[in-house]
N, C-alpha and C positions, 0 to 999 in steps of 0.2 A: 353245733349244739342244738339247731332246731331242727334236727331231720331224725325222725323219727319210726324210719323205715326198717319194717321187720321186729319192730317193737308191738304188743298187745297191751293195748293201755283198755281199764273198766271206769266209765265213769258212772256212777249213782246219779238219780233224780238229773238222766244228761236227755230226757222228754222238750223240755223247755228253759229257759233262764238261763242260767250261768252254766247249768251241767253239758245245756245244749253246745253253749257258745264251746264249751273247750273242748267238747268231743269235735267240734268241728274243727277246730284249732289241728287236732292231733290228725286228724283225719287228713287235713293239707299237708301235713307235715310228714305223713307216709306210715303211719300206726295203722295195725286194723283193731279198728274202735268198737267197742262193746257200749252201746245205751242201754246200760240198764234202767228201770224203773216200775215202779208200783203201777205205771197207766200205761199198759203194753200197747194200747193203739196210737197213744200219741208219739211214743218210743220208739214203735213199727214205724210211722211216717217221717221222725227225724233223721232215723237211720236210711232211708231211701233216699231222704234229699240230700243226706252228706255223703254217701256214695263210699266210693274206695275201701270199698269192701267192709263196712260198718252195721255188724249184726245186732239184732235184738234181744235183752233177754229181760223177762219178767223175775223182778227180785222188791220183795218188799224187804228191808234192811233191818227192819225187827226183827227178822222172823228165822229163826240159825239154822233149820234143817232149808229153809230156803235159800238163805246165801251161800252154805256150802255144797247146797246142790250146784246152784246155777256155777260157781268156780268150778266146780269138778265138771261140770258141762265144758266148760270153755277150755278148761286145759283139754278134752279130748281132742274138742274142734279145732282151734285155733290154737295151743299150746300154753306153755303157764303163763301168767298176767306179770307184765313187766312194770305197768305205771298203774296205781291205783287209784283216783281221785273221788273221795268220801266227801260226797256233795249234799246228798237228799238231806232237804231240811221242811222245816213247817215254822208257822209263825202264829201266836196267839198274844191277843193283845189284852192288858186288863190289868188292875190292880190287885198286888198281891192276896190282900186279906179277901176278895172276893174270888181268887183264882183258882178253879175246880181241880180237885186232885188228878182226878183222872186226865186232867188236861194236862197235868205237870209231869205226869208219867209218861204219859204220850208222847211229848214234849222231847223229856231225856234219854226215850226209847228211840228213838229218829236220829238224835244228834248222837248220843251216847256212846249206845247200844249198838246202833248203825256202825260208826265208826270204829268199834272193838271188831264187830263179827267180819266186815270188812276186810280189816287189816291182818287180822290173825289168818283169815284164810288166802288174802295173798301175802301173808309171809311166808305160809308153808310153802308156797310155789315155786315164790321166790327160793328160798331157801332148797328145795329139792334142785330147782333148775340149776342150783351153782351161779346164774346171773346176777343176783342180786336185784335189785328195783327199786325206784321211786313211790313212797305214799305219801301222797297230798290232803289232806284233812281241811276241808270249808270250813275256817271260823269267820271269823267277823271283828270289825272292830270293836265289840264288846265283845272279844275275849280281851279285851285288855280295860275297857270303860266298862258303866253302868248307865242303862237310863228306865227312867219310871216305865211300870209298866210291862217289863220284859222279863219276870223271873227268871224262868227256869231257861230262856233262851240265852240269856248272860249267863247264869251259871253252865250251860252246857258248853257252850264256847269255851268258858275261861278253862270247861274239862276238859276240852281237847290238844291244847296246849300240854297238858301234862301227860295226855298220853303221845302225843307225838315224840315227846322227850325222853318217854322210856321204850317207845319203838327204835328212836334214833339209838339208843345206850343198847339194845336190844339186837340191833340190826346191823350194828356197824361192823361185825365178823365177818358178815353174809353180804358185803356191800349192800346194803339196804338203809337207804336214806329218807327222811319223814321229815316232811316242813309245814306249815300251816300257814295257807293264805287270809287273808284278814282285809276282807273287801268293806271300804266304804258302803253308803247306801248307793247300790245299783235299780234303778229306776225298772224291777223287771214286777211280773205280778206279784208275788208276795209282797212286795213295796208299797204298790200301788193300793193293796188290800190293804196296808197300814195307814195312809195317809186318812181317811175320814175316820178309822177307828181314833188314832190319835188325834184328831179335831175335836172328835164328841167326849173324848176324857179330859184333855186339857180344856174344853171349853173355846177354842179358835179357831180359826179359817182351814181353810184345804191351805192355802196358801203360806198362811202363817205355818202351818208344818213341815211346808217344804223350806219359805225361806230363813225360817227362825229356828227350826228344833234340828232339821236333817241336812242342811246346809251350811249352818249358819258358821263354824266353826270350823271351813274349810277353806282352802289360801284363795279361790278363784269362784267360788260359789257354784260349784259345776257335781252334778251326780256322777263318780265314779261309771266306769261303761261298762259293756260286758266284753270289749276289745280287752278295754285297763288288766281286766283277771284272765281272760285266755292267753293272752300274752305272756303275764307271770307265771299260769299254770305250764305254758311250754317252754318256758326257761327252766324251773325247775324240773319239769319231766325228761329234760335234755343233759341237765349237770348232773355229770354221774361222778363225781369226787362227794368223800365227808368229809368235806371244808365246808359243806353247806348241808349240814344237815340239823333237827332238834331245833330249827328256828319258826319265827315267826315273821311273816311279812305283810307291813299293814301297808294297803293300798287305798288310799281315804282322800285325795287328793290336797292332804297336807289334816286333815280334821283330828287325827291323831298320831302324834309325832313321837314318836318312844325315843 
């Protein structure tokens, strides 16, 4: 289930963080791995040091003649996209009544947006190629909770769920399978950029945010890893039956338990 050879897996925002870690994942696993992201030089240098044959492509996820370029790029190169992992995310921290529109658009345009134009264009590939494929969608554990401070990033989570489920109802003709992983807090930069934001809004320590707001409600008090989600992204990019498909799997080390 973990060998991934002769498989073309795309992962978004796979520059640094968790996009990084499971490009890499795939890449061990024998996929030739597409980094895409918005910072081509840092996505040029991920892709060198995970090797196995792992190209670059510059895709900002907003942007729809951009992401359906860069697919139609990659199926010349490398053939159509068999595993899709919709990762690029942003994080802004703040309270609702003060929170700028254009940040909220931005916001839903990243997680959203990103995620539809993504998926629609490896469905079509999927779907020409007769293989069928795997789409992996980055939620969060707030796609199932809420916490202050996170508008439009809990609401975009909790959208991704629903479109995963009519990818899955969508897809399941063309074996194309859609699950959404739903990571605790992983300790990567955008995390680390929350910790004093949330200090200076709640009013407490760096620490008090780690061990009371982002920990506190987890079986072992331990930050979810970037191991925890490359692991799960290569289970599912490996199950190719719809006995698993249209779900959600929260990885939080116990902090939310559906």
């Amino acid at each position: 289930m973990h060998d991934l050879t002769g498989k073309v897996a795309l992962v978004t925002g796979a520059a640094s963080g968790i996009g990084r870690a499971i490009a890499e994942a795939y890449a061990r696993a024998g996929a030739r791995v597409v980094v895409a992201d918005i910072a081509v030089d840092r996505a040029s240098e991920a892709a060198a040091a995970m090797g196995h044959g792992a190209v670059t492509l510059a895709m900002d996820v907003t942007d729809e003649t951009q992401v359906d370029e860069g697919f139609a790029r990659i199926g010349r190169e490398l053939g159509p996209v068999d595993i899709l992992v919709s990762n690029a995310g942003v994080q802004i921290i703040s309270p609702l009544v003060d929170f700028p529109f254009a940040d909220w658009k931005r916001m839903l345009a990243i997680h959203m947006d990103g995620a539809f134009l993504t998926s629609r264009a490896a469905m079509r590939q999927m779907i020409a190629s007769g293989r069928g494929g795997s789409i992996i969608l980055m939620g969060s554990a707030h796609s199932h909770v809420a916490s202050k401070f996170k508008a439009p990033y809990v609401a975009a989570k909790h959208g991704l769920l629903g479109l995963a489920r009519v990818i899955a109802k969508e897809g399941a003709k063309d074996n194309i399978r859609s699950n959404v992983i739903c990571p605790g807090f992983v300790r990567t930069p955008l995390v680390e950029k929350q910790i004093p934001e949330q200090a200076r809004e709640l009013g407490i320590s760096e620490d008090d945010v780690v061990r009371n707001v982002m920990l506190r409600d987890t079986v072992d008090g331990e930050f979810t890893t970037l191991t925890d989600i490359a692991d799960t992204a290569l289970f599912l990019a490996g199950f190719e039956s719809n006995a698993l498909t249209g779900q959600s799997l929260v990885v939080t080390h116990g902090w939310h338990i559906q």
